[in-house]
PyMOL Python script that loads the backbone (N, CA, C, O; Angstrom):
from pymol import cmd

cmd.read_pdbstr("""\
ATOM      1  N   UNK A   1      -5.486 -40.827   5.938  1.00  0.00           N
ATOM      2  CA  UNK A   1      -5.679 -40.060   4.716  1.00  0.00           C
ATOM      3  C   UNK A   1      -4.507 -40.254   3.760  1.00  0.00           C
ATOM      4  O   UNK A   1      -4.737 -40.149   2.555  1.00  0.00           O
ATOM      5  N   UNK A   2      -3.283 -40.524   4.178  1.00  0.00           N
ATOM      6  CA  UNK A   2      -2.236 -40.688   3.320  1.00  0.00           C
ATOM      7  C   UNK A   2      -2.412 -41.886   2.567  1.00  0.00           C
ATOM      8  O   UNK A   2      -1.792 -41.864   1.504  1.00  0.00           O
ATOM      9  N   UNK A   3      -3.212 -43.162   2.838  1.00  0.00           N
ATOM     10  CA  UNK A   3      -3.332 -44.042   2.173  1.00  0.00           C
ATOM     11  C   UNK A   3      -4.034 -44.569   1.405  1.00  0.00           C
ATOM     12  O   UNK A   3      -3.923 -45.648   0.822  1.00  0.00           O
ATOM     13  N   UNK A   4      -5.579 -43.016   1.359  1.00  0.00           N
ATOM     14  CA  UNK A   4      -5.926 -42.894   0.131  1.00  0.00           C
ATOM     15  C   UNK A   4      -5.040 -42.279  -0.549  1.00  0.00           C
ATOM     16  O   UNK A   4      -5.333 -42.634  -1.691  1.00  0.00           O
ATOM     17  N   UNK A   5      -4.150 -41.596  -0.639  1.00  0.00           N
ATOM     18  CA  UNK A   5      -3.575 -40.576  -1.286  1.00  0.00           C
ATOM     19  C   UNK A   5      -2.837 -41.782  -2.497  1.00  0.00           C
ATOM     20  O   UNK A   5      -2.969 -41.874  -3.717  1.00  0.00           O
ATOM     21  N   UNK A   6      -1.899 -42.732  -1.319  1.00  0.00           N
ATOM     22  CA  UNK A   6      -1.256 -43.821  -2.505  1.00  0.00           C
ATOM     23  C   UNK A   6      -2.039 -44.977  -2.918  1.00  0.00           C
ATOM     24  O   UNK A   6      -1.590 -45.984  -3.468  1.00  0.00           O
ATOM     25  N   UNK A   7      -3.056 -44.780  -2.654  1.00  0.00           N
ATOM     26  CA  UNK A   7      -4.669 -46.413  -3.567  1.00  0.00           C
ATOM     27  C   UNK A   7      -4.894 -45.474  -4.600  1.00  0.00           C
ATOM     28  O   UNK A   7      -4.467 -45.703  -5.732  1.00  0.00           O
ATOM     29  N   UNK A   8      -5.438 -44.572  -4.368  1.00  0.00           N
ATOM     30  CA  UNK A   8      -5.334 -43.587  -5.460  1.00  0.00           C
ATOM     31  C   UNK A   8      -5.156 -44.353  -6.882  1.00  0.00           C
ATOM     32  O   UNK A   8      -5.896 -44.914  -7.690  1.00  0.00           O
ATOM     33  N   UNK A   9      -3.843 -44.085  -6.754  1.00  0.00           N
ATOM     34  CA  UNK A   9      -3.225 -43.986  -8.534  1.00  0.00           C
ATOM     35  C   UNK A   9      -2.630 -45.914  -8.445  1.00  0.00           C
ATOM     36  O   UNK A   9      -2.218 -46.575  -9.398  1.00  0.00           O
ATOM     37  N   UNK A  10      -2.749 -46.265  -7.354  1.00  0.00           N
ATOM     38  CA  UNK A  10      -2.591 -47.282  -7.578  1.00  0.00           C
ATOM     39  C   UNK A  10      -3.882 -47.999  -8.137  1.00  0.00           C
ATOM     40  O   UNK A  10      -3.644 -49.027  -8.770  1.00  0.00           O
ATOM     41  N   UNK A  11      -5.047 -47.679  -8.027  1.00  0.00           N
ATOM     42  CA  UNK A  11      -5.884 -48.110  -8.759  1.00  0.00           C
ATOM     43  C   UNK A  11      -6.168 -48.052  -9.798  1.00  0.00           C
ATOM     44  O   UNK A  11      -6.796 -48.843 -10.503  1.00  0.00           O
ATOM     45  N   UNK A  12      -5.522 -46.644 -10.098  1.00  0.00           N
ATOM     46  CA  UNK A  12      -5.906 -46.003 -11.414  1.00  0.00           C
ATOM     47  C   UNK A  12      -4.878 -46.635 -12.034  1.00  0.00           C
ATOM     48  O   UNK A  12      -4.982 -46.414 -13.241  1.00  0.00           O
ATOM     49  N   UNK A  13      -3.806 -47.407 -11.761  1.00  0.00           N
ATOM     50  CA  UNK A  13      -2.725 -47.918 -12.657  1.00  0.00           C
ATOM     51  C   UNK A  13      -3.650 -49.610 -12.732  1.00  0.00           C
ATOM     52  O   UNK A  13      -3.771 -50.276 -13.761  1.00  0.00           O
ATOM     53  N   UNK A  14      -4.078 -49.907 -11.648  1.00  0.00           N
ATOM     54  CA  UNK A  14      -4.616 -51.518 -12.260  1.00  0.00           C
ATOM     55  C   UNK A  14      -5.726 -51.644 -13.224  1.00  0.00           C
ATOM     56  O   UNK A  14      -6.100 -52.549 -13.969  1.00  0.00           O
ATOM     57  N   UNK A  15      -6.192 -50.270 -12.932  1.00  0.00           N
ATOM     58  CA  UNK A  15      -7.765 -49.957 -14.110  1.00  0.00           C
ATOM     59  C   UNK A  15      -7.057 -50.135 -15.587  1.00  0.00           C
ATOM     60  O   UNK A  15      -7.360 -50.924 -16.482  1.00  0.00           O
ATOM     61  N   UNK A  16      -5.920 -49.055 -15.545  1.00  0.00           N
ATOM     62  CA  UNK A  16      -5.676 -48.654 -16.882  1.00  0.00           C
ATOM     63  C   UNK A  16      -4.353 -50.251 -17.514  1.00  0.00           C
ATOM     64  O   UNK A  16      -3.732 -50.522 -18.542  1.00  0.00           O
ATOM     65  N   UNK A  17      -4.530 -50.833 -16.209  1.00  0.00           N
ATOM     66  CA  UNK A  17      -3.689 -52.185 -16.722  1.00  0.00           C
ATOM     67  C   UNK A  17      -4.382 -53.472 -17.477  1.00  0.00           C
ATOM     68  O   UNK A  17      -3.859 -54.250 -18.275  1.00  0.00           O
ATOM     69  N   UNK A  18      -5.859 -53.443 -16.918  1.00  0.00           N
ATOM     70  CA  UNK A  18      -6.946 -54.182 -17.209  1.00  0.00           C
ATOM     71  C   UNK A  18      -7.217 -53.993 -18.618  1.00  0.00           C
ATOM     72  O   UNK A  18      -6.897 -54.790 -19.499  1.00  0.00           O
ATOM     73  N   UNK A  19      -8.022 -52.537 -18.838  1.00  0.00           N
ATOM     74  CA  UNK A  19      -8.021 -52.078 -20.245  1.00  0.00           C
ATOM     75  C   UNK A  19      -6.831 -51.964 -21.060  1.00  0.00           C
ATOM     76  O   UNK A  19      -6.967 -51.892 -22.281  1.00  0.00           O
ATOM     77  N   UNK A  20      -6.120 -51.949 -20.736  1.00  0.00           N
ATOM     78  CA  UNK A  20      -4.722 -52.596 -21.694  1.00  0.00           C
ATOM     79  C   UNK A  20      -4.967 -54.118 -22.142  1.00  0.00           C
ATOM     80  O   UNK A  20      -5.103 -54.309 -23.350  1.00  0.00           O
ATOM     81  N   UNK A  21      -5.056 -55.548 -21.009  1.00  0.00           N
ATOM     82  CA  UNK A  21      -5.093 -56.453 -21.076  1.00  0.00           C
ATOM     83  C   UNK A  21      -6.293 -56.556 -22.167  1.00  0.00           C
ATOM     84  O   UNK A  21      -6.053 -57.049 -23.270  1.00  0.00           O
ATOM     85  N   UNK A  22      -7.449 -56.132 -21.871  1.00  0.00           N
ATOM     86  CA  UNK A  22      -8.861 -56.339 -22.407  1.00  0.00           C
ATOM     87  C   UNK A  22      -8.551 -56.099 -24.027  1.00  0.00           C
ATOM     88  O   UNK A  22      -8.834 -56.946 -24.874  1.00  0.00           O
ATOM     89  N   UNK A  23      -7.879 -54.719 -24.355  1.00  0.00           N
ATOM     90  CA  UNK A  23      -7.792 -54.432 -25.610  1.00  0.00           C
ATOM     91  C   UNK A  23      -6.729 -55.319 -26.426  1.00  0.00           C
ATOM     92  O   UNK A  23      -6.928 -55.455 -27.633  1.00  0.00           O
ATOM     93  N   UNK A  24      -5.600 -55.937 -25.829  1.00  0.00           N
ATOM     94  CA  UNK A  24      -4.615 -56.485 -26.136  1.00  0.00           C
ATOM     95  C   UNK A  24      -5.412 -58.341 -26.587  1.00  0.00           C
ATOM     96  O   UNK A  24      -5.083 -59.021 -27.559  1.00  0.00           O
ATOM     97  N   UNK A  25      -6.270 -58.646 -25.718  1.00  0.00           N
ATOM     98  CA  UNK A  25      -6.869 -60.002 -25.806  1.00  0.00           C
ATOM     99  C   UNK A  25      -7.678 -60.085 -27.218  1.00  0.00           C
ATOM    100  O   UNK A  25      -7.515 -60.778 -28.222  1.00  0.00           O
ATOM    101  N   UNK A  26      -8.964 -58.712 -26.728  1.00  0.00           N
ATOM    102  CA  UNK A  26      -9.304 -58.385 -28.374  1.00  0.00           C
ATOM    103  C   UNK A  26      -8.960 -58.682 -29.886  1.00  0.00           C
ATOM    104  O   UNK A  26      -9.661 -59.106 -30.805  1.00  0.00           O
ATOM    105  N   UNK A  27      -7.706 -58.330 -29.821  1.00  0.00           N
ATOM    106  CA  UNK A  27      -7.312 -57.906 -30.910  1.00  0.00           C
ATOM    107  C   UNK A  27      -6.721 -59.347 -31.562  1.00  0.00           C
ATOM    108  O   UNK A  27      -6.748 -59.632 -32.760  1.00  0.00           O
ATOM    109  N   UNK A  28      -6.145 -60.237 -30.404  1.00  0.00           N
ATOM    110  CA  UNK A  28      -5.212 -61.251 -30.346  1.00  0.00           C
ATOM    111  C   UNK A  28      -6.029 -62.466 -31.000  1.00  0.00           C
ATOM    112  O   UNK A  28      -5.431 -63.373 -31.579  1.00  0.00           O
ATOM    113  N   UNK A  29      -7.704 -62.436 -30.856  1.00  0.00           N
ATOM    114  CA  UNK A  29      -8.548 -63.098 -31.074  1.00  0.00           C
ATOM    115  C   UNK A  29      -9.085 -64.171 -29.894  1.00  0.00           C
ATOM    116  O   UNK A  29      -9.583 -65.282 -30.078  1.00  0.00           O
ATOM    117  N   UNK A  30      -8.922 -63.739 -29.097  1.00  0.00           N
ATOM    118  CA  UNK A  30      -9.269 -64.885 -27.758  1.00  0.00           C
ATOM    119  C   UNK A  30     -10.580 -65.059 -27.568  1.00  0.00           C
ATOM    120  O   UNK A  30     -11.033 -66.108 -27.110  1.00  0.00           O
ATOM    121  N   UNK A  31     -11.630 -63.597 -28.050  1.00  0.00           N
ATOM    122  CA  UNK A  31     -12.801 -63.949 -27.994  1.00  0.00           C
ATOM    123  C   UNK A  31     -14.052 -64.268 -29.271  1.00  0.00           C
ATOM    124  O   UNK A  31     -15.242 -63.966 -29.187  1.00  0.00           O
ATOM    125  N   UNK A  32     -13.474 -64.850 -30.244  1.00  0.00           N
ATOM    126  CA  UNK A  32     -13.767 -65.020 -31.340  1.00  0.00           C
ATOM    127  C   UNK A  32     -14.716 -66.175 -31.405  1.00  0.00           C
ATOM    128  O   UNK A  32     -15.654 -66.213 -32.201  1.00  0.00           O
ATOM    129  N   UNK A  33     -14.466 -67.031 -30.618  1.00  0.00           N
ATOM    130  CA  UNK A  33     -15.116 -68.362 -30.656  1.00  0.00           C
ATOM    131  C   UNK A  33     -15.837 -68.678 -29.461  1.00  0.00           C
ATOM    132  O   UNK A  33     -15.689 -69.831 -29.055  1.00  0.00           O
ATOM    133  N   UNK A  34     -16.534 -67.968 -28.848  1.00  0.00           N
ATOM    134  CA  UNK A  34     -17.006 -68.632 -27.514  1.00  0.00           C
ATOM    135  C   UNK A  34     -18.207 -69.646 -27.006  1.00  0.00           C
ATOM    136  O   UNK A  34     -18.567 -70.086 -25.914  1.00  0.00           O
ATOM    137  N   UNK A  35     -18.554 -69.757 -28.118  1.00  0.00           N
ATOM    138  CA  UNK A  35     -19.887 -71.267 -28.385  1.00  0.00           C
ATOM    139  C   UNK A  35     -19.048 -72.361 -28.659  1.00  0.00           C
ATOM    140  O   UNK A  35     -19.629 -73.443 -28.747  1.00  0.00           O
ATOM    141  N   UNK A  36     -17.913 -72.357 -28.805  1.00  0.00           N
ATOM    142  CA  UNK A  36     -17.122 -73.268 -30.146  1.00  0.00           C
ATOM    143  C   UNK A  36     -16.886 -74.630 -28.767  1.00  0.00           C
ATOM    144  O   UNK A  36     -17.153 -75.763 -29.167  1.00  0.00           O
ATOM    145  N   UNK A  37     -16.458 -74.526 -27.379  1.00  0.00           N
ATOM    146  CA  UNK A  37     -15.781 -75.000 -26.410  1.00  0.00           C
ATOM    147  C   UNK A  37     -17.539 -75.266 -26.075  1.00  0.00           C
ATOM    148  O   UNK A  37     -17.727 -76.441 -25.758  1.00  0.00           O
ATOM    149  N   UNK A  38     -18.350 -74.736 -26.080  1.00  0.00           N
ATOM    150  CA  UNK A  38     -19.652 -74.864 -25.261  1.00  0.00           C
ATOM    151  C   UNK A  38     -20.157 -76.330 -26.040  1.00  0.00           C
ATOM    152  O   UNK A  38     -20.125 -77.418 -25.465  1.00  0.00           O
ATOM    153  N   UNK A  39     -20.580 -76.155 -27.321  1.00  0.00           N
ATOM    154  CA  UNK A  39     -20.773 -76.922 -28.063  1.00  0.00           C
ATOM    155  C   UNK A  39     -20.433 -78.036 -28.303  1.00  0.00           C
ATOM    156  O   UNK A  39     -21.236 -78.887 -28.683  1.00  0.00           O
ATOM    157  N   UNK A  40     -18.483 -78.384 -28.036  1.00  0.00           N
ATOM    158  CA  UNK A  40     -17.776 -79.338 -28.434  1.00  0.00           C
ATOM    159  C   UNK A  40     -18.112 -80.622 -27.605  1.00  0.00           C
ATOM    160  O   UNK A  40     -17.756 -81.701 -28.080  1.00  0.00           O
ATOM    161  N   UNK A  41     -18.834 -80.593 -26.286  1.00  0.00           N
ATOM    162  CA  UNK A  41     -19.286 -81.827 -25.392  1.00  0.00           C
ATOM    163  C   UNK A  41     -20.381 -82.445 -26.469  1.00  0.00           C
ATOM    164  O   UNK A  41     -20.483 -83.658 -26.653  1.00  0.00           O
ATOM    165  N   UNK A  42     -21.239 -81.396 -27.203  1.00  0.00           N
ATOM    166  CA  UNK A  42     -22.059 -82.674 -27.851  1.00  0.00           C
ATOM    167  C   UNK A  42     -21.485 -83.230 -29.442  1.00  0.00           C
ATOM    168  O   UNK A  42     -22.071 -83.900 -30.292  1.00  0.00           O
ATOM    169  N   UNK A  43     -20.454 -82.794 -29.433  1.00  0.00           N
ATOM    170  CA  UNK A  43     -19.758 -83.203 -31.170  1.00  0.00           C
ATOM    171  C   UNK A  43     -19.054 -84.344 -30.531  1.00  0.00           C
ATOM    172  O   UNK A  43     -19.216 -85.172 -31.427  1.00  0.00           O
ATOM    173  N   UNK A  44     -18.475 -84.883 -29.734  1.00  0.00           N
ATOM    174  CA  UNK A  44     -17.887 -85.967 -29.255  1.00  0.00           C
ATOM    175  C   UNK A  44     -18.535 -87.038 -28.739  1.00  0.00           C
ATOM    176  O   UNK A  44     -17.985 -88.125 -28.567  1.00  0.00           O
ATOM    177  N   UNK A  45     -19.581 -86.824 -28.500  1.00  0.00           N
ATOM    178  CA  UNK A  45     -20.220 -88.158 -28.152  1.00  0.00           C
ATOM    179  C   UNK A  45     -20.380 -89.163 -29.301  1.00  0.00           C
ATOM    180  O   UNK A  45     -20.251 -90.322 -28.906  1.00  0.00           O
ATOM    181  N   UNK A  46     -20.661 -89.021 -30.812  1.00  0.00           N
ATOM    182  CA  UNK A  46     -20.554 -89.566 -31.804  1.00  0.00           C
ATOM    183  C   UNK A  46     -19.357 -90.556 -31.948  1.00  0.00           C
ATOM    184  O   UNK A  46     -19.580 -91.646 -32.474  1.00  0.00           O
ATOM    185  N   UNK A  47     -17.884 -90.194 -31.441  1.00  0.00           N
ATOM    186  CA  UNK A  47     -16.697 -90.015 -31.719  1.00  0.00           C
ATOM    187  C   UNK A  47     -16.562 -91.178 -30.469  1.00  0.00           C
ATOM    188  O   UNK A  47     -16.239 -92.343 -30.699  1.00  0.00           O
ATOM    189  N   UNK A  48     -16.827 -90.718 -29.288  1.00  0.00           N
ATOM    190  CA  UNK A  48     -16.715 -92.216 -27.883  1.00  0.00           C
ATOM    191  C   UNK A  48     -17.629 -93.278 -28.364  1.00  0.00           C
ATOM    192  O   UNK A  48     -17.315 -94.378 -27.911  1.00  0.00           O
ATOM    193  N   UNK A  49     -18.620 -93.287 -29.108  1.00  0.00           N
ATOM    194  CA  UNK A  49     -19.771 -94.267 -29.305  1.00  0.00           C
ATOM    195  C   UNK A  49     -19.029 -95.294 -30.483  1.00  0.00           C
ATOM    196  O   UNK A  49     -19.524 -96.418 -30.566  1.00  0.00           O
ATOM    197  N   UNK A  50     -17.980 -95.003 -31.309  1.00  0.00           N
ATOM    198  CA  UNK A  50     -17.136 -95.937 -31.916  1.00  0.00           C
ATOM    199  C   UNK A  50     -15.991 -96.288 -31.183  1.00  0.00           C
ATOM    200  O   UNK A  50     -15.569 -97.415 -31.440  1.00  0.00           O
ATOM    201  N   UNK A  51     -15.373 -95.651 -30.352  1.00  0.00           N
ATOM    202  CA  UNK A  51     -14.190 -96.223 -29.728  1.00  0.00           C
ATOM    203  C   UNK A  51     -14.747 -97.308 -28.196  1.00  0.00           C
ATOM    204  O   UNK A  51     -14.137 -97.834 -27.265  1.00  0.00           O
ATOM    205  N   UNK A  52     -15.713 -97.259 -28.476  1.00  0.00           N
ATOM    206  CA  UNK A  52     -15.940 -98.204 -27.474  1.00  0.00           C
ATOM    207  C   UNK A  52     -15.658 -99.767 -27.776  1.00  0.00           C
ATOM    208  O   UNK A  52     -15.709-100.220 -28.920  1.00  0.00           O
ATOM    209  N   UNK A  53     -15.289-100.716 -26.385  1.00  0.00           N
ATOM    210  CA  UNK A  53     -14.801-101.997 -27.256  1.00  0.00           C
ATOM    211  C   UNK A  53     -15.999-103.272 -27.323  1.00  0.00           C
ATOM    212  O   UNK A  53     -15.805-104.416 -27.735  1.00  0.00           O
ATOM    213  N   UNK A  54     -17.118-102.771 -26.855  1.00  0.00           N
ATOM    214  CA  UNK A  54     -18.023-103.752 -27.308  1.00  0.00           C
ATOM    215  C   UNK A  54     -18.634-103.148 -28.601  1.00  0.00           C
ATOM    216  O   UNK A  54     -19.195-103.970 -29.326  1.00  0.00           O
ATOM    217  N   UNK A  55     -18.626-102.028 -28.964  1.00  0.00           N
ATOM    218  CA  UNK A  55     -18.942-101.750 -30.348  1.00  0.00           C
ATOM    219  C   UNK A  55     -18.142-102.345 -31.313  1.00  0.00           C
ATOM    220  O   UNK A  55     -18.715-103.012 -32.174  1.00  0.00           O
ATOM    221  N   UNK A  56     -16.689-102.217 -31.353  1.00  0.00           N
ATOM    222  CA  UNK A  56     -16.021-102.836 -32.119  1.00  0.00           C
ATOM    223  C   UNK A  56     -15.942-104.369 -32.137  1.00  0.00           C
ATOM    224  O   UNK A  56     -15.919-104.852 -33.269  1.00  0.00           O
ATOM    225  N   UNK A  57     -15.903-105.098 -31.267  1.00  0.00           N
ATOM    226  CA  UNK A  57     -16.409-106.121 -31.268  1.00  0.00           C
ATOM    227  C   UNK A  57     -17.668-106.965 -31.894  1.00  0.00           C
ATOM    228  O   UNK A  57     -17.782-108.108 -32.338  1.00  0.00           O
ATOM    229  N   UNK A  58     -18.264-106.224 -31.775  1.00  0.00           N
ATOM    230  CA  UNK A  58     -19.666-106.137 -32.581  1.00  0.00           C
ATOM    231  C   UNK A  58     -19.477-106.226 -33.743  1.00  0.00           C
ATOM    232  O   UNK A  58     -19.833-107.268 -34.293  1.00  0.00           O
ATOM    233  N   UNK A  59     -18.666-104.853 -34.760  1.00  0.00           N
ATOM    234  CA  UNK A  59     -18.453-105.074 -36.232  1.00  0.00           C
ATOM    235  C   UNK A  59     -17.460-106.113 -36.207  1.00  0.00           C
ATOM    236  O   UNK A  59     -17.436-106.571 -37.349  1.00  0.00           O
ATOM    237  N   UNK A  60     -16.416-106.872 -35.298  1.00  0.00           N
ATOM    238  CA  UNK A  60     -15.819-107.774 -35.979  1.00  0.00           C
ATOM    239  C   UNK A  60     -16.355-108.859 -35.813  1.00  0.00           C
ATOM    240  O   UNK A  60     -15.534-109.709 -36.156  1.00  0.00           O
ATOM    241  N   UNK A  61     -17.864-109.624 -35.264  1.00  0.00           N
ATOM    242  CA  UNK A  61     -18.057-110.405 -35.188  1.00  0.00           C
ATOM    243  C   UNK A  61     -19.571-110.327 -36.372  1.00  0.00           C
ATOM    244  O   UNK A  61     -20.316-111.264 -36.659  1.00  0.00           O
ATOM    245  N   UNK A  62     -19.641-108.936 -36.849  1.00  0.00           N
ATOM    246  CA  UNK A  62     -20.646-108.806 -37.924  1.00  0.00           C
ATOM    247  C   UNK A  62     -20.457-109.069 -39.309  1.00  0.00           C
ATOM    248  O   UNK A  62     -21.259-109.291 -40.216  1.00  0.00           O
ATOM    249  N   UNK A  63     -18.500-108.952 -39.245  1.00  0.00           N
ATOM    250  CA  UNK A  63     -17.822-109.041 -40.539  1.00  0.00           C
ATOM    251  C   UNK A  63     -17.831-110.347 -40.990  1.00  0.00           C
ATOM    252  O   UNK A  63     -18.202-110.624 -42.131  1.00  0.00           O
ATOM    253  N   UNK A  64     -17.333-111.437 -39.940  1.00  0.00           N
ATOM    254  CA  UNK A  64     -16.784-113.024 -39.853  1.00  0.00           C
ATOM    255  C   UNK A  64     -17.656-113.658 -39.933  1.00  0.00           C
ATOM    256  O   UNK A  64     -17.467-114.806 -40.335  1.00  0.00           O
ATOM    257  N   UNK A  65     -19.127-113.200 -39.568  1.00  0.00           N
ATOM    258  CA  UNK A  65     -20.203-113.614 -39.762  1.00  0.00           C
ATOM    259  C   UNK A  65     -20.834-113.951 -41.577  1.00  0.00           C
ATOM    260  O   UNK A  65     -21.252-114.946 -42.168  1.00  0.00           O
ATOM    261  N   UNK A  66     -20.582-112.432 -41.956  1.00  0.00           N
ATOM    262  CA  UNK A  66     -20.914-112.237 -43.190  1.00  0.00           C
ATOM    263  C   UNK A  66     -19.539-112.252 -44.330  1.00  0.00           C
ATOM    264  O   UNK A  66     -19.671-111.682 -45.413  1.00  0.00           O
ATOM    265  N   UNK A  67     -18.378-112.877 -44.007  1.00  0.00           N
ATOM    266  CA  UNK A  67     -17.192-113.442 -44.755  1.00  0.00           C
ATOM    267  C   UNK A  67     -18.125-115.012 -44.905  1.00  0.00           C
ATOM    268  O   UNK A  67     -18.647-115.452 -45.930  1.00  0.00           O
ATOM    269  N   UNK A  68     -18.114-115.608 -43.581  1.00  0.00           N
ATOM    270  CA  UNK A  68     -18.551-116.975 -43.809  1.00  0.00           C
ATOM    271  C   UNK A  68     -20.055-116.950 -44.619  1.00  0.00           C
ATOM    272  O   UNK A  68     -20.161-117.896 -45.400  1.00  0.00           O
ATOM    273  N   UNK A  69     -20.901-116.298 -44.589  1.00  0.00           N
ATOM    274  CA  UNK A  69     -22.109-116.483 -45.603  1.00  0.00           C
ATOM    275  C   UNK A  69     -21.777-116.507 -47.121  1.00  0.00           C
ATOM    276  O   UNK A  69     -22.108-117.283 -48.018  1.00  0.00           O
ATOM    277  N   UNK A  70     -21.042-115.438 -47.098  1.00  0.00           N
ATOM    278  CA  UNK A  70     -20.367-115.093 -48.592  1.00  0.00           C
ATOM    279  C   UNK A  70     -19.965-116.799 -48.747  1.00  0.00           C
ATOM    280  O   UNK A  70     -20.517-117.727 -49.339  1.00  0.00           O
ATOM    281  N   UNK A  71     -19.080-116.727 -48.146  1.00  0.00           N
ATOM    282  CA  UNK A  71     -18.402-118.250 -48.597  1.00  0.00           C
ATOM    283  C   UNK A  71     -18.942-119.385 -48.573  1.00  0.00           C
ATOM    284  O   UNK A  71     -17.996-120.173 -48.538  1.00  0.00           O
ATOM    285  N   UNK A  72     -19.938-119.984 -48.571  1.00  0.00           N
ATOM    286  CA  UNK A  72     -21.191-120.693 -48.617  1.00  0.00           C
ATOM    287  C   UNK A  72     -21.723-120.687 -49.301  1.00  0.00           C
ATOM    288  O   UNK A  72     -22.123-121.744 -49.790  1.00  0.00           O
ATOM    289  N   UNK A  73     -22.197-119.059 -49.952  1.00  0.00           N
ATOM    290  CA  UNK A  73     -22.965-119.258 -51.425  1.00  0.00           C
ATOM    291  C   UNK A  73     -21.844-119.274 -52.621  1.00  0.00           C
ATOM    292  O   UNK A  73     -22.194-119.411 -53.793  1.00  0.00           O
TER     293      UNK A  73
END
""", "prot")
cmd.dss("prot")
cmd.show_as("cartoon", "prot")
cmd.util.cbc("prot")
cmd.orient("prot")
């Protein structure tokens, strides 16, 4: 029985430590954006689809292609 006596208020101190944290995060703006991180996997795929090196390869052999036509007519 004595060791409900000290869980007690020791709980009641991690409760009232939580809702501290919770209100403190709030305010700080941590939960402002929470689609923003969900979302960002499909905004980057655009972004890997040019850094790839057979893509680039591609426009430099699309350029040298069409330098030399130019220069012909």
């Amino acid at each position: 029985m004595d060791v409900v006596f000290g869980l007690i208020p020791l709980m009641l101190f991690f409760g009232f430590l939580v809702v501290v944290v919770f209100i403190w995060m709030a305010k700080t703006g941590h939960f402002d954006d929470l689609d923003g991180a969900a979302n960002s996997i499909f905004m980057d795929d655009e972004y890997e689809e040019d850094k790839s090196p057979l893509k680039s390869k591609e426009k430099e052999i699309n350029q040298e292609t069409s330098a030399k036509q130019s220069e012909k007519q």
